[in-house]
SEVO-911333 format. One record per residue (C-alpha): x, y, z; chain; residue in three letters. Coordinates in steps of 0.25 Angstrom, whole numbers, plus 2048, in hexadecimal, padded with zeros to 3 digits. Layout:
// SEVO-911333
+-----+-----+-----+------+------+
|   x |   y |   z | unit | code |
+-----+-----+-----+------+------+
|   X |   Y |   Z |    A |  ALA |
...
+-----+-----+-----+------+------+
***
This chain:
// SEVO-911333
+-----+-----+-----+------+------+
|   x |   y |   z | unit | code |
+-----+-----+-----+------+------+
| A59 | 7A4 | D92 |    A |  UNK |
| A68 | 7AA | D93 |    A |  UNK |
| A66 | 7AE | D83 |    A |  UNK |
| A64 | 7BC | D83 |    A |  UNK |
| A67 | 7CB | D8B |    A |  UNK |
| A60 | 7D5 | D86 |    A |  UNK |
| A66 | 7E3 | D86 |    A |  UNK |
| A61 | 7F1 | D85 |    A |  UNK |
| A60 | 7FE | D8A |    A |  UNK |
| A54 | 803 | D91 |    A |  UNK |
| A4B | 810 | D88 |    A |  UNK |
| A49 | 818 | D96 |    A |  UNK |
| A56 | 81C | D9E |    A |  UNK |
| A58 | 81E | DAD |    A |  UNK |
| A5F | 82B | DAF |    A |  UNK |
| A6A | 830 | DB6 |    A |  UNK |
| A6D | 83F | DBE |    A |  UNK |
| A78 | 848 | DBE |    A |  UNK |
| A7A | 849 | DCE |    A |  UNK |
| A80 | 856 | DCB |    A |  UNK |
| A77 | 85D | DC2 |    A |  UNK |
| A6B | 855 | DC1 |    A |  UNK |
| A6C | 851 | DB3 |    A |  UNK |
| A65 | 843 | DAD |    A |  UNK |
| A6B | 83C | DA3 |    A |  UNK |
| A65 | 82D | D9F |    A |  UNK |
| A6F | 820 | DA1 |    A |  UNK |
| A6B | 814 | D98 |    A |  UNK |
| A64 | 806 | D9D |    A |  UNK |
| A6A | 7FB | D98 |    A |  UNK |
| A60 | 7EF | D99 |    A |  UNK |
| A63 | 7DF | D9A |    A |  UNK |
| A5A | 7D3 | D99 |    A |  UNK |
| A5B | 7C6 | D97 |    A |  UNK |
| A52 | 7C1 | D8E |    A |  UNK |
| A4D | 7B5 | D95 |    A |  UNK |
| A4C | 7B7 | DA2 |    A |  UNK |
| A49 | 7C6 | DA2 |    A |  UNK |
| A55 | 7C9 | DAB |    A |  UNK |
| A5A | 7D7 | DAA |    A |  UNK |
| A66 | 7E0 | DAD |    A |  UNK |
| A63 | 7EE | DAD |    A |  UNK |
| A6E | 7FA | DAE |    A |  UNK |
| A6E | 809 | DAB |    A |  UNK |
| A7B | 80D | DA2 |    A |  UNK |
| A81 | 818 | D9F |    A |  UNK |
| A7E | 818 | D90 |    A |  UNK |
| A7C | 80D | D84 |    A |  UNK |
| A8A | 80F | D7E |    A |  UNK |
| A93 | 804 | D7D |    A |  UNK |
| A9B | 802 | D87 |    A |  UNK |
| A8F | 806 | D92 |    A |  UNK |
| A86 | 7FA | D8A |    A |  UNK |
| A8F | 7EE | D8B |    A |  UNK |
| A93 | 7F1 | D98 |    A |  UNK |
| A84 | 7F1 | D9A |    A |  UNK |
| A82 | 7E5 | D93 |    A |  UNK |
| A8E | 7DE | D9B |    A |  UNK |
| A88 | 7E1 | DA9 |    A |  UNK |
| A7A | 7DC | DA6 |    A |  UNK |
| A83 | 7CF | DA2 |    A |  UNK |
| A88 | 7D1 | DB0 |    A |  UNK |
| A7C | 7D2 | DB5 |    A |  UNK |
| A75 | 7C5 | DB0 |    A |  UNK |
| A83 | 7BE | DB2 |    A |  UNK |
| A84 | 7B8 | DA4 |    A |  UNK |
| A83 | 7B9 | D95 |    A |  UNK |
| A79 | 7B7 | D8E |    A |  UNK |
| A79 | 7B1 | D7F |    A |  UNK |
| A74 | 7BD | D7A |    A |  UNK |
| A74 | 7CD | D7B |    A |  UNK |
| A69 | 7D2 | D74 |    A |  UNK |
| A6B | 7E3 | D72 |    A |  UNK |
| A63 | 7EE | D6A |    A |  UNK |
| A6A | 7F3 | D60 |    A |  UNK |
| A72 | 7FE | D6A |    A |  UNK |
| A7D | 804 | D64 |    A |  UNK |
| A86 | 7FE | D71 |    A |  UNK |
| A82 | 7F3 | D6A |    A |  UNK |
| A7F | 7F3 | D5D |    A |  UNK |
| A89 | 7F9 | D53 |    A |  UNK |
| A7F | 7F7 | D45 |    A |  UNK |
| A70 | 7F2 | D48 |    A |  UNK |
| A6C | 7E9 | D3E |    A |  UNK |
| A5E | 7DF | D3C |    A |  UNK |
| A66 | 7D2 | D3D |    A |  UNK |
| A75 | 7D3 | D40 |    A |  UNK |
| A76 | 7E3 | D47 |    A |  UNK |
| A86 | 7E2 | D4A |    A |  UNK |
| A8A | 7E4 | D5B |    A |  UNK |
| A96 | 7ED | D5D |    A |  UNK |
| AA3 | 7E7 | D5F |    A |  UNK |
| AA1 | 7EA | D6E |    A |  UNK |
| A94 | 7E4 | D70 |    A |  UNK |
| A9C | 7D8 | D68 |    A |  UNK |
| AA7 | 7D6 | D6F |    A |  UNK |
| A9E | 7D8 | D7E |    A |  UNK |
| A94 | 7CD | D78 |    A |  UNK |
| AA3 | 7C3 | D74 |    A |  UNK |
| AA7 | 7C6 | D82 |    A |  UNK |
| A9A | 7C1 | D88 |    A |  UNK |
| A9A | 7B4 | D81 |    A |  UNK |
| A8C | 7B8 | D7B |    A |  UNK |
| A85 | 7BF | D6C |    A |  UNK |
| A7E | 7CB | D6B |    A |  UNK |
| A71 | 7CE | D63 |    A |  UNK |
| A6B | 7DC | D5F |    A |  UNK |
| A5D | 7DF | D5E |    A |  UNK |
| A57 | 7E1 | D50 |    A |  UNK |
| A56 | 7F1 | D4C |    A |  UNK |
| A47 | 7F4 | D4B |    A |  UNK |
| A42 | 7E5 | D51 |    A |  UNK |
| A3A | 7EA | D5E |    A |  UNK |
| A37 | 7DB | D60 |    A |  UNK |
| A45 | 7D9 | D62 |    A |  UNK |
| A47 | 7E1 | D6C |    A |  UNK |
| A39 | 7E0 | D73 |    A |  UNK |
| A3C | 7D7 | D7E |    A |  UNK |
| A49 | 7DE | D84 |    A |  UNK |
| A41 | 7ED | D81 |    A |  UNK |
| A34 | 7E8 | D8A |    A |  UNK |
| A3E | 7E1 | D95 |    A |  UNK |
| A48 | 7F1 | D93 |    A |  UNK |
| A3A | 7F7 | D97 |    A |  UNK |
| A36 | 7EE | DA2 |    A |  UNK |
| A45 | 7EE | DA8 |    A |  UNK |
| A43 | 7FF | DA9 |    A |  UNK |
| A36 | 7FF | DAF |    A |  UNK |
| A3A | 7F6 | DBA |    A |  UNK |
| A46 | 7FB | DBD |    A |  UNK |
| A49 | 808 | DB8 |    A |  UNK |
| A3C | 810 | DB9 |    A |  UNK |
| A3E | 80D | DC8 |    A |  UNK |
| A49 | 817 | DC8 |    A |  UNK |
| A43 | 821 | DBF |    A |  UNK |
| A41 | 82B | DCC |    A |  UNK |
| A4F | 828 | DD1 |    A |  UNK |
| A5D | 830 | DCE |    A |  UNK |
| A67 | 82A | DC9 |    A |  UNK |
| A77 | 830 | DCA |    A |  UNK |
| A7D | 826 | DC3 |    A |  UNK |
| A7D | 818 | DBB |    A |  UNK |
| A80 | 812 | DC9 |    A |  UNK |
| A76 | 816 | DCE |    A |  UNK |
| A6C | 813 | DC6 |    A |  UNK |
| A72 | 806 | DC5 |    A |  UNK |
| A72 | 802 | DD3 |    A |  UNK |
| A61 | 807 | DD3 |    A |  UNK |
| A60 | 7FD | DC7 |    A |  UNK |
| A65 | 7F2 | DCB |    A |  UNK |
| A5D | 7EE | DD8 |    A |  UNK |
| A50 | 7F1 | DCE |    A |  UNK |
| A57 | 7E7 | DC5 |    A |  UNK |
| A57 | 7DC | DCE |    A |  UNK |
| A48 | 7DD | DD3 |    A |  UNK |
| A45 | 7DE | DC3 |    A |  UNK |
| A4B | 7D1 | DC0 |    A |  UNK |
| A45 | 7CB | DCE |    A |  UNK |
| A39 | 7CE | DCA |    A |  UNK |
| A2D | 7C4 | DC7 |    A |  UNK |
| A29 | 7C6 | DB6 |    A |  UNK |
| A1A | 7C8 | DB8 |    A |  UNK |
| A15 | 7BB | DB1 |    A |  UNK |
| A22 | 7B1 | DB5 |    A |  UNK |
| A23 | 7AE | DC4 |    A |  UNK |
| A32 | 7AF | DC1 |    A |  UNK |
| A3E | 7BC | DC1 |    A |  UNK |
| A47 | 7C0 | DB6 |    A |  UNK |
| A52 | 7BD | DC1 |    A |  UNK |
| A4D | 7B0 | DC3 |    A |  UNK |
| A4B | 7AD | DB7 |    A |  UNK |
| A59 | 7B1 | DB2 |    A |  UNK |
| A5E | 7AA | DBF |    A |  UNK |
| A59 | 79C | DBC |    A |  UNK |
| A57 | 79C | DAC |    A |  UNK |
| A61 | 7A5 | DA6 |    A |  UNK |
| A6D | 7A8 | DAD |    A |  UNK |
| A71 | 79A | DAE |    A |  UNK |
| A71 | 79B | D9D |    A |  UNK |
| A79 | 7A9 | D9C |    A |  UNK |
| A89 | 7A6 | D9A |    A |  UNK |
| A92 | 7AA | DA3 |    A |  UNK |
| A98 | 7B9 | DA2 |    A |  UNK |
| AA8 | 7BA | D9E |    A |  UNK |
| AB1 | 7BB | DAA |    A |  UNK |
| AB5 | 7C9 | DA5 |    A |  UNK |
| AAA | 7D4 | DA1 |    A |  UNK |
| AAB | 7DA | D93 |    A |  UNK |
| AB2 | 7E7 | D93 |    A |  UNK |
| AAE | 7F2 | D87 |    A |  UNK |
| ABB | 7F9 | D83 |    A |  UNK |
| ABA | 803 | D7B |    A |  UNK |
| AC9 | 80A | D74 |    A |  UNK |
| AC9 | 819 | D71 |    A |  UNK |
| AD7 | 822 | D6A |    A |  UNK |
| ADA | 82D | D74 |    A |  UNK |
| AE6 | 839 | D75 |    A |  UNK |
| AEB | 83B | D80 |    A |  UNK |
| AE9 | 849 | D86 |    A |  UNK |
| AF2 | 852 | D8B |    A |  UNK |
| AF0 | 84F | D99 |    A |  UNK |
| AF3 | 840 | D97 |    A |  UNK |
| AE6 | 83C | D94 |    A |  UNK |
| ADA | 835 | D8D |    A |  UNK |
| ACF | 839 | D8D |    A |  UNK |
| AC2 | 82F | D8D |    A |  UNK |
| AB5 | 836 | D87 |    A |  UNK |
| AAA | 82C | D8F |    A |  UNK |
| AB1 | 82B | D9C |    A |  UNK |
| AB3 | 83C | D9B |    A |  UNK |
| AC1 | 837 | DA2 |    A |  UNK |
| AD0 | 839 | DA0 |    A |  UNK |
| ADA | 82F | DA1 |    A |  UNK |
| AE8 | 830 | DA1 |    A |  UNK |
| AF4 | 82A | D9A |    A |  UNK |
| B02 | 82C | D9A |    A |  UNK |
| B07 | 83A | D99 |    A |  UNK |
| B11 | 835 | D8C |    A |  UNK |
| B03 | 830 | D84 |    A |  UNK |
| AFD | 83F | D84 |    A |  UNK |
| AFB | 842 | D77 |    A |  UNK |
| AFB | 835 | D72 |    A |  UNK |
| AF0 | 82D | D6B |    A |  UNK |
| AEB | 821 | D75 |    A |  UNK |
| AE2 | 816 | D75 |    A |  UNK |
| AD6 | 814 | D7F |    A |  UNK |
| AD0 | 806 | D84 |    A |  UNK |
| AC7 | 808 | D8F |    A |  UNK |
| ABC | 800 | D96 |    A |  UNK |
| AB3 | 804 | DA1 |    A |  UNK |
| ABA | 804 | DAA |    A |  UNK |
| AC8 | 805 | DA4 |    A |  UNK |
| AD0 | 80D | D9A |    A |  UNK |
| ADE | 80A | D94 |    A |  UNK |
| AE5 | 812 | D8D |    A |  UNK |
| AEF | 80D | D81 |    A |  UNK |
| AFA | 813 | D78 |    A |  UNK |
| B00 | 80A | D6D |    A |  UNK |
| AF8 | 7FE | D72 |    A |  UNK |
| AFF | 800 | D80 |    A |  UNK |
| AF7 | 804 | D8D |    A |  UNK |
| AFC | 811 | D92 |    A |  UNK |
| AF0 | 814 | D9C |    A |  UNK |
| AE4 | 80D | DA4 |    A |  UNK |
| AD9 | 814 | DAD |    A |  UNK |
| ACC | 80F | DB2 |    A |  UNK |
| AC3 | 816 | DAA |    A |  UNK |
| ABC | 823 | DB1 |    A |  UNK |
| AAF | 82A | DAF |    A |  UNK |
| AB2 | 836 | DB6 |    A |  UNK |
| AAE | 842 | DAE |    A |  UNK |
| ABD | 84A | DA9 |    A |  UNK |
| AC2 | 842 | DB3 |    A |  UNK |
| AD3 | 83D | DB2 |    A |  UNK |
| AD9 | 82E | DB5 |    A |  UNK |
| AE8 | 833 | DB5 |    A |  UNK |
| AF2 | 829 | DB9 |    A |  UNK |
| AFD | 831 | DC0 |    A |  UNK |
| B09 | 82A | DB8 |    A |  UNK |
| B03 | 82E | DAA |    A |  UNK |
| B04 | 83C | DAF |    A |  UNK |
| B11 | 843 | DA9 |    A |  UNK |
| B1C | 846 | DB4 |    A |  UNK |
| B18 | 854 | DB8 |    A |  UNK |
| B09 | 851 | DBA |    A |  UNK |
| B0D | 847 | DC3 |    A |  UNK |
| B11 | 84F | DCF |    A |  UNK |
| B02 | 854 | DD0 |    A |  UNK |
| AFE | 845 | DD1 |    A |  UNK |
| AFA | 849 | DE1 |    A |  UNK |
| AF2 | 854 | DDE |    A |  UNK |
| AE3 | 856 | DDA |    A |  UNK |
| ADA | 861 | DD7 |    A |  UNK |
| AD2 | 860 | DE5 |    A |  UNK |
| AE1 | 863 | DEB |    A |  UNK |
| AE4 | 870 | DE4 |    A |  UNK |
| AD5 | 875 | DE4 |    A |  UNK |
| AD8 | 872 | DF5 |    A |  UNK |
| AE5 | 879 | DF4 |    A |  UNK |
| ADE | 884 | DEC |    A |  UNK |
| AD3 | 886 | DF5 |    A |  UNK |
| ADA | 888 | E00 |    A |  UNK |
| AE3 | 890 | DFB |    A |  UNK |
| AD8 | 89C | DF6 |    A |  UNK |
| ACB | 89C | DEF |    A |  UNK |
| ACF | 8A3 | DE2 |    A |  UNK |
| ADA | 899 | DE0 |    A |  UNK |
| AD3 | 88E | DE2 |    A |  UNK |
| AC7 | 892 | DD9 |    A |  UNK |
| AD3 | 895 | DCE |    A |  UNK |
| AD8 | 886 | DD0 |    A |  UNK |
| ACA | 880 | DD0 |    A |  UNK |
| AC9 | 886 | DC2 |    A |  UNK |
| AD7 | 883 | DBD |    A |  UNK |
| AD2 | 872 | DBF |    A |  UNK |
| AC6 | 875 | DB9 |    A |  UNK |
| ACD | 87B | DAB |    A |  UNK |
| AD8 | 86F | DA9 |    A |  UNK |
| AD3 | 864 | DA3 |    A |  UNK |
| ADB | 85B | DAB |    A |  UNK |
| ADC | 85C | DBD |    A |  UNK |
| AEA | 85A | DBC |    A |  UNK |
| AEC | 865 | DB2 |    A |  UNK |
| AE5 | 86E | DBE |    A |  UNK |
| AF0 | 867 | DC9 |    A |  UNK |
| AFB | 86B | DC0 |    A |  UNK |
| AF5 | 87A | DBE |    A |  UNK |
| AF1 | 87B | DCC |    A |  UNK |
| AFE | 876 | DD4 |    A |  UNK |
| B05 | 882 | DCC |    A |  UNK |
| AFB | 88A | DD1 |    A |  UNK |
| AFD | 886 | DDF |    A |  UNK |
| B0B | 888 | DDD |    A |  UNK |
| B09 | 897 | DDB |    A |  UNK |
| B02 | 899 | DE5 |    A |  UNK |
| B0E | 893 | DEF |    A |  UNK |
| B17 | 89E | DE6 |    A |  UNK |
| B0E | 8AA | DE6 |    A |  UNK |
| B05 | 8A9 | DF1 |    A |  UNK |
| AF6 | 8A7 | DF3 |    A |  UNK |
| AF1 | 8B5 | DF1 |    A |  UNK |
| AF9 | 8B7 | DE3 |    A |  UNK |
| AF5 | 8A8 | DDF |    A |  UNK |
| AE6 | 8AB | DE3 |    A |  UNK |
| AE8 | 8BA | DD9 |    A |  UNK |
| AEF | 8B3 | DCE |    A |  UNK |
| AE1 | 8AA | DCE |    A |  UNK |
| AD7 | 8B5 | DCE |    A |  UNK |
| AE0 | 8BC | DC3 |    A |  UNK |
| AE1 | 8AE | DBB |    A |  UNK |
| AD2 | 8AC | DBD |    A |  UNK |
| ACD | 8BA | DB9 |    A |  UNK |
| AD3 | 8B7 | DAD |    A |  UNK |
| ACD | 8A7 | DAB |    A |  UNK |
| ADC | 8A2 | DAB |    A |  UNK |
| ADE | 896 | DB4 |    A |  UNK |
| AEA | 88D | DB7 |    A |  UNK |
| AF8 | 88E | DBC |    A |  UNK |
| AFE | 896 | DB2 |    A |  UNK |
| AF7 | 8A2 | DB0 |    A |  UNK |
| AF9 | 8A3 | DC1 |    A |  UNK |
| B07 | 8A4 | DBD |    A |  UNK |
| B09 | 8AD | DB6 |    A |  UNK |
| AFF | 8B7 | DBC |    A |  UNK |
| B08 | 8B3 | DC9 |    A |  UNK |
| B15 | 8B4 | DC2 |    A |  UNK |
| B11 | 8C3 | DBD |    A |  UNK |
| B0B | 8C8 | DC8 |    A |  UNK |
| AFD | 8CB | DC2 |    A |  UNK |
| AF5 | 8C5 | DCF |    A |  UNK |
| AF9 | 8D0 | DD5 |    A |  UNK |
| AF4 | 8DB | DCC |    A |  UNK |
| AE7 | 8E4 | DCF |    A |  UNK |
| ADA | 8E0 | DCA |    A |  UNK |
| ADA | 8ED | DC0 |    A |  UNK |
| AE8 | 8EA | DBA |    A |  UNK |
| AE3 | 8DC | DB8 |    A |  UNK |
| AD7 | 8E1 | DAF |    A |  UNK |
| ADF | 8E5 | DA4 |    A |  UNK |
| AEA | 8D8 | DA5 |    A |  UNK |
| AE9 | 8CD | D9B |    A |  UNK |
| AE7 | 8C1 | D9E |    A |  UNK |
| AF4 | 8BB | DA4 |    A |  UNK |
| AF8 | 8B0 | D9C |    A |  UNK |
| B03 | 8A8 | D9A |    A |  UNK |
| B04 | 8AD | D8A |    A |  UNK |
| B04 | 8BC | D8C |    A |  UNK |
| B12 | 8C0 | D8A |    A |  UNK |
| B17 | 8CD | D94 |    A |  UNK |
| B1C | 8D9 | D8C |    A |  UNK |
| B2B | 8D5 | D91 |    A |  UNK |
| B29 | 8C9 | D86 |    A |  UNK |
| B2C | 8D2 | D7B |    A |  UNK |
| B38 | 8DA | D7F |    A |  UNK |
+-----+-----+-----+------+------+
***
């Protein structure tokens, strides 16, 4: 009792729906028992990498209030760095989570069925009562799904084993709790480093969140170093912290701080796309189809502010009516942004026929007049 916590992901995966296009896609089931008393944690996970396992791993710890002596894993690759028959080596994260814990780790033997028997029949038992009574349910997110599992949970572990007259709750309750050793007073937290440049726009990019994050302007082109967790990222240059965010999962998404912006950004601090796409659409439809397009081209919103404000400005100098022309003009010809606006407003083209502008070139800001070279 309070010896060992089994581990392991389930073979069969809930899965989860697109809300917007209807698409299924699995998410993992991570699976904890402890060995004597049965008692089991069950979650669904977004996948088996690292950093989604031990976090896995530290909530079932959460759940069962304690530590046990011993983890006992398959040979995951979270887990796992080189299998082997009697001493397969953890990776140094899976070490340093079993250090903080207070408690040792062992691997299952590769190609040992027996070893893994008891936490494979007690995976598939876990699944039938608890997941396959969701089989015919839609789940949107991991949220979700959580939330239908963990009231199925309870009634798993309250429930009476067919030849004991006793639960795996109270079981764990009166025999095996009382042996686990208390948790740390602060969770273990995976931190993972990464080198980045930052961009142009005075940001770092992170590949898994999909998510910009800004630093200061003065860094842009610089090489930095990433730490982040999950739920915090920091940014450092020459072991100095230069930037902090909480970390974000919102698909090319931005976290910009406002004072890493360079002076002349910052005076578009109070706008937002949603206001310039108002001001555009009451303004005129053609307009505010070109301004919906021009945020869609930039690669960062307040790329767009900067373009669209210009082009607001020209409206007030030239009028609605030669604004809305210059667009039709700038569009028919696939060029969009303030600029291009400019020029054909500055040289009056809006205000050409339809069958003069048949045979024009493309206004652009390279073409030279034939004035250039007298």
């Amino acid at each position: 009792m309070g010896e060992k916590l089994l581990i392991d992901y389930a073979g069969d995966r809930p899965l989860l729906t697109d809300r917007e296009t209807g698409e299924t896609r699995p998410a993992e089931l991570f699976i904890a028992i402890l060995a004597g008393s049965g008692y089991t944690y069950v979650e669904a996970s977004e996948s088996q990498q690292k950093a989604s396992f031990l976090n896995s791993v530290r909530r079932s710890l959460e759940f069962i209030g304690g530590v046990p002596k011993l983890i006992v894993t398959d040979n995951l690759k979270s887990a796992v760095t080189h299998a082997h028959r009697y001493e397969p080596e953890l990776n140094k994260d899976f070490k340093a989570f079993a250090l903080h814990y207070g408690t040792a780790v062992l691997a299952t033997r590769a190609r040992k069925p027996k070893d893994k028997a008891l936490v494979e029949n007690a995976v598939r038992l876990a699944y039938q009562r608890i997941c396959f009574a969701l089989k015919d349910q839609v789940f949107f997110d991991l949220h979700a799904l959580n939330a239908a599992i963990r009231p199925l949970l309870d009634l798993y572990n309250q429930r009476m084993y067919q030849q004991r007259q006793t639960s795996r709750t109270k079981l764990f309750l009166e025999q095996e709790q009382p042996l686990l050793s208390p948790l740390p007073a602060q969770p273990f937290t995976l931190i993972t480093f990464k080198q980045a440049t930052v961009q142009k726009n005075y940001h770092v990019f992170i590949s898994e969140d999909k998510h910009y994050y800004s630093v200061p302007h003065q860094y842009i082109g610089k090489r930095v170093e990433l730490r982040y967790n999950e739920t915090l990222l920091e940014v450092y240059s020459a072991g100095s912290r230069i930037a902090s965010h909480p970390r974000s999962k919102t698909s090319a998404g931005f976290s910009t701080t406002s004072s890493h912006m360079p002076e002349n950004h910052q005076f578009m601090q109070g706008w937002n796309m949603d206001d310039f796409l108002s001001w555009a659409k009451s303004t005129d439809p053609v307009i505010h189809k070109y301004v919906e397009t021009v945020f869609a081209q930039r690669p960062h919103p307040e790329q767009a502010c900067r373009s669209c404000w210009g082009i607001q400005r020209l409206g007030k100098i030239y009028g609605t009516d030669r604004l809305k022309s210059a667009c039709l003009r700038a569009t028919a010809f696939e060029q969009y942004g303030y600029k291009i606006l400019e020029s054909i407003l500055k040289q009056n083209l809006d205000e050409q026929d339809h069958d003069h502008e048949q045979h024009c070139l493309p206004v652009h800001e390279n073409l030279r007049g034939a004035t250039y070279y007298h």
